[in-house]
Structure formats: C-alpha cells, structure tokens
N, C-alpha and C positions, 0 to 999 in steps of 0.2 A: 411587782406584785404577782403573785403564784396565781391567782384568779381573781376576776369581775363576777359581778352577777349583775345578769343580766335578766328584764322583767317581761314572760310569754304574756299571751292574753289571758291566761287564768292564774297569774304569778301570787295574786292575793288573795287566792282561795287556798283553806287551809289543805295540808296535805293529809287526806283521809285513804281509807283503802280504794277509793275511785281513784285516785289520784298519787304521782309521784315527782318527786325530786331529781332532774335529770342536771347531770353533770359532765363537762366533756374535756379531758388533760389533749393533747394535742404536741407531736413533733411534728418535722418538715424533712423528709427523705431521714427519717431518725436523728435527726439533730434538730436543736431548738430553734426557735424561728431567728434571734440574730444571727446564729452563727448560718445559717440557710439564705442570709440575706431576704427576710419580709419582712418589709416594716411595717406593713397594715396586717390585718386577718379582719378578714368579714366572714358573718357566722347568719345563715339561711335554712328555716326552717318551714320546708312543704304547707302553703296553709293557716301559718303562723305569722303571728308579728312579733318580733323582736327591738328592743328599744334601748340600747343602741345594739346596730347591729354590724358595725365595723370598729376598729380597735388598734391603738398601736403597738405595737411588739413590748415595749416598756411596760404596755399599762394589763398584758396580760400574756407573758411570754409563755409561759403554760398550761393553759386551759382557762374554763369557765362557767360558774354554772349558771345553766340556761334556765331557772328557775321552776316552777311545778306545772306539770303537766296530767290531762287523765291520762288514765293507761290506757297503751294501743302502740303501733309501729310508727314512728315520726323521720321521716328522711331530712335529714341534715347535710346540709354541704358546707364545708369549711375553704374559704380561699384565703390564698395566700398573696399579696401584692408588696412589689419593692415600690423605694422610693417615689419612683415616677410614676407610681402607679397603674403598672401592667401586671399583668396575674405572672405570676411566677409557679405556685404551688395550686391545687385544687383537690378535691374526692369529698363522693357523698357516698352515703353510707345509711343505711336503714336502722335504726338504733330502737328499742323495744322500753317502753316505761313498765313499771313494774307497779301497781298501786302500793304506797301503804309502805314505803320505802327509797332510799338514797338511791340513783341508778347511776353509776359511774362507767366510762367508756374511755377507751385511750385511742386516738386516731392520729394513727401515721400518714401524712397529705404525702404523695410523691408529687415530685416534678414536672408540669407542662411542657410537655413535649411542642417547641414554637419554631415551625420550617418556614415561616413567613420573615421573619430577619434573624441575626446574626449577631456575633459576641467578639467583641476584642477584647482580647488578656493582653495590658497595657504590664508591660517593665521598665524603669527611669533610671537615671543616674543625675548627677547635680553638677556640671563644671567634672564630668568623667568618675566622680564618687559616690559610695552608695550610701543610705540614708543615714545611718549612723556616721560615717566618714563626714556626713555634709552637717551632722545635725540637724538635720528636716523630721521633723515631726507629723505635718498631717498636708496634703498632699489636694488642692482644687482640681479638677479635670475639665476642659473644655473639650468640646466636639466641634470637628468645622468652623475654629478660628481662622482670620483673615491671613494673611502674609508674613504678619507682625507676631501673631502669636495674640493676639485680641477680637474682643468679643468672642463670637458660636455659641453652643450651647454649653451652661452650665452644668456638667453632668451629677456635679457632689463632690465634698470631700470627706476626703476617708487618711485613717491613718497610712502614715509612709511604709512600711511595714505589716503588712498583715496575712495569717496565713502562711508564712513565713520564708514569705516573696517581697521585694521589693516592688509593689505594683498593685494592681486592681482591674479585676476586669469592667467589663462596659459594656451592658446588657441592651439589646433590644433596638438595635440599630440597620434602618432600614438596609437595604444588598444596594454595593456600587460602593464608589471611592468616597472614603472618609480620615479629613485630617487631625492630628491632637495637640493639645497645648497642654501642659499643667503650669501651677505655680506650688512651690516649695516654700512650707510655712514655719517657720519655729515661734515654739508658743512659750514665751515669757513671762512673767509677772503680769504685765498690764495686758497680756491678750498675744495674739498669732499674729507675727511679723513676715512681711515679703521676702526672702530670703533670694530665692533664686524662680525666673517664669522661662519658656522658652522663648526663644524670640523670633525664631525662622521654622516654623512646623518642615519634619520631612515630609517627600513626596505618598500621596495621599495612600493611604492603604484599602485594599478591595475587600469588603466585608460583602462576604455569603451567605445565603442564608440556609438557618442551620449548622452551620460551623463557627470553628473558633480561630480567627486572626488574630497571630502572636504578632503587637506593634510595638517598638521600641521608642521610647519619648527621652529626648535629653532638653535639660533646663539649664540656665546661664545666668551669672550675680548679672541683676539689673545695672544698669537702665537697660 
C-alpha cells in the first residue's frame, strides 16, 4: 500500500481554512524502505497523538497521511527500525500546515550513524557452491551457535542471493568475537526444505564497532 492514514487528535474535524491536510511520502538514504532494509517506520509528532503510530514497511512503504491538522509548524520525526528492532534510519524535520488545503512533503530519512556495535557482511557457499549451483533459495543465519552449528541467535532469513551477492549482512552486533551458522533452504511445493546447515562454525570472527567484518560461512548436506 502507497499510504495509511493515520488519525491526529483533530483528524475528525473538517478541514476548513483553520485547518489542513498534512501528508508525508517518505525514502530512506533515497531508496524505499525495503530496499534500506526497515521493516518498521514509526511516525512522531511534537505534541500530538498519533494512532497508530508505528508501521510495517509492507503496510505503508511510501508515505502517509497524517490526517488534519490547524495550521501552524508541527515537527515530525520519522524512524526507521529493521527487523530486530533497532533504529536504523531517523530525521525530524519542521513541516508547516497550510489551512484550507492538502500539505504534502517528501522526506528523505538518512542513516544513524551507530559506533556503539558493528556489522558483518556474511558470504556462503553450499558443499564449496554458490546459490544457484546448490539451488538454495533462502538462506536462515544464526549468530553465536554452539560447536555443532546449533542453537544462538536466530538472526532471519533472507533470500540466498541478494543485492547481487551471495550473502547478507548482520547488523547490530555487540564489539568482540562472534561465530555464524546458517542453514540452506530450497523451497518447494509443500514449503522450504533443509538442504544444507553448517556443521562446525569457523573460528570466531572480531566485530568492531563501527565497522564492517567481511565473514565467510560454509554449509554441508546434512546430517
């Protein structure tokens, strides 16, 4: 959906010359929020109440209109959060209602700047092939799996291929050594099959923070 509406505290007054229609289109460092990786936007308004006031990237990957407002300057801040819900993207911005009229605004969110952890850009291969060669399709990540290649944290899966890398990076991981897993999924008729998991994680890789640790993950036909 291109936009939500969303209802201020005067949403159901009509819109007279006191009052106007405030609308807000929305990228993420100039690209749309999936391709920016947010899967939420929360939408904050100085003062105001907003209902609902966070959203998932699906349900309104474009903007939104924030319903009627009197006229006067209303500061708006628009966040941007991945998955796991840490800010990813943020900016507020002072935006002006106009009475008596549609107010439309396009706001480009940059990047949080996060020096507190660190990013691995994960690349794989399957039994020494790459995703097409192996047929793997969509791709689970673990963080800080045991010995085996089991439990840690679940980090998501994402397609085997994307970006037009074999891999995915791995956002928001605290500084100091950390090991990976994935599992290799081919999706079928009846759903996504285990194809290939690691079984023996390499030795643990040093994430810093602020930076990005290029880790290489290889995965093996089960058991």
């Amino acid at each position: 959906m291109r936009r939500i509406l969303m209802l201020s505290l005067i949403a159901a007054a009509a819109c007279g010359p006191s009052s106007g229609e405030l609308e807000v289109d929305w990228t993420f460092d100039g690209v749309s929020c999936a391709e920016a990786g947010v899967a939420f936007i929360q939408i904050d308004i100085a003062n105001e109440v907003l209902s609902p006031n966070e959203f998932t990237c699906q349900e309104a990957s474009l903007g939104a209109n924030l319903g009627v407002y009197y006229a006067g300057d209303y500061q708006l801040t628009v966040t941007g959060l991945d998955a796991g819900g840490f800010i990813t993207h943020q900016a507020t911005q002072t935006l002006r209602v106009v009475g008596g009229k549609k107010n439309a605004y396009a706001v480009d969110v940059p990047q949080v700047s996060n020096t507190t952890t660190g990013k691995a850009n994960l690349t794989w291969k399957f039994d020494g092939m790459v995703c097409t060669a192996a047929n793997v399709n969509k791709v689970t990540v673990l963080v800080d799996p045991d010995a085996n290649g089991n439990g840690g944290v679940n980090a998501g899966t994402v397609g085997c291929n994307e970006a037009g890398y074999d891999g995915t990076p791995v956002k928001n991981l605290t500084p100091g050594p950390h090991t990976f897993a994935i599992l290799g999924l081919r999706t079928l008729s009846d759903g996504d099959h285990l194809i290939y998991r690691t079984h023996h994680p390499a030795a643990p890789a040093t994430i810093v923070a602020g930076a990005i640790t290029d880790v290489f993950v290889s995965a093996e036909s089960p058991p």
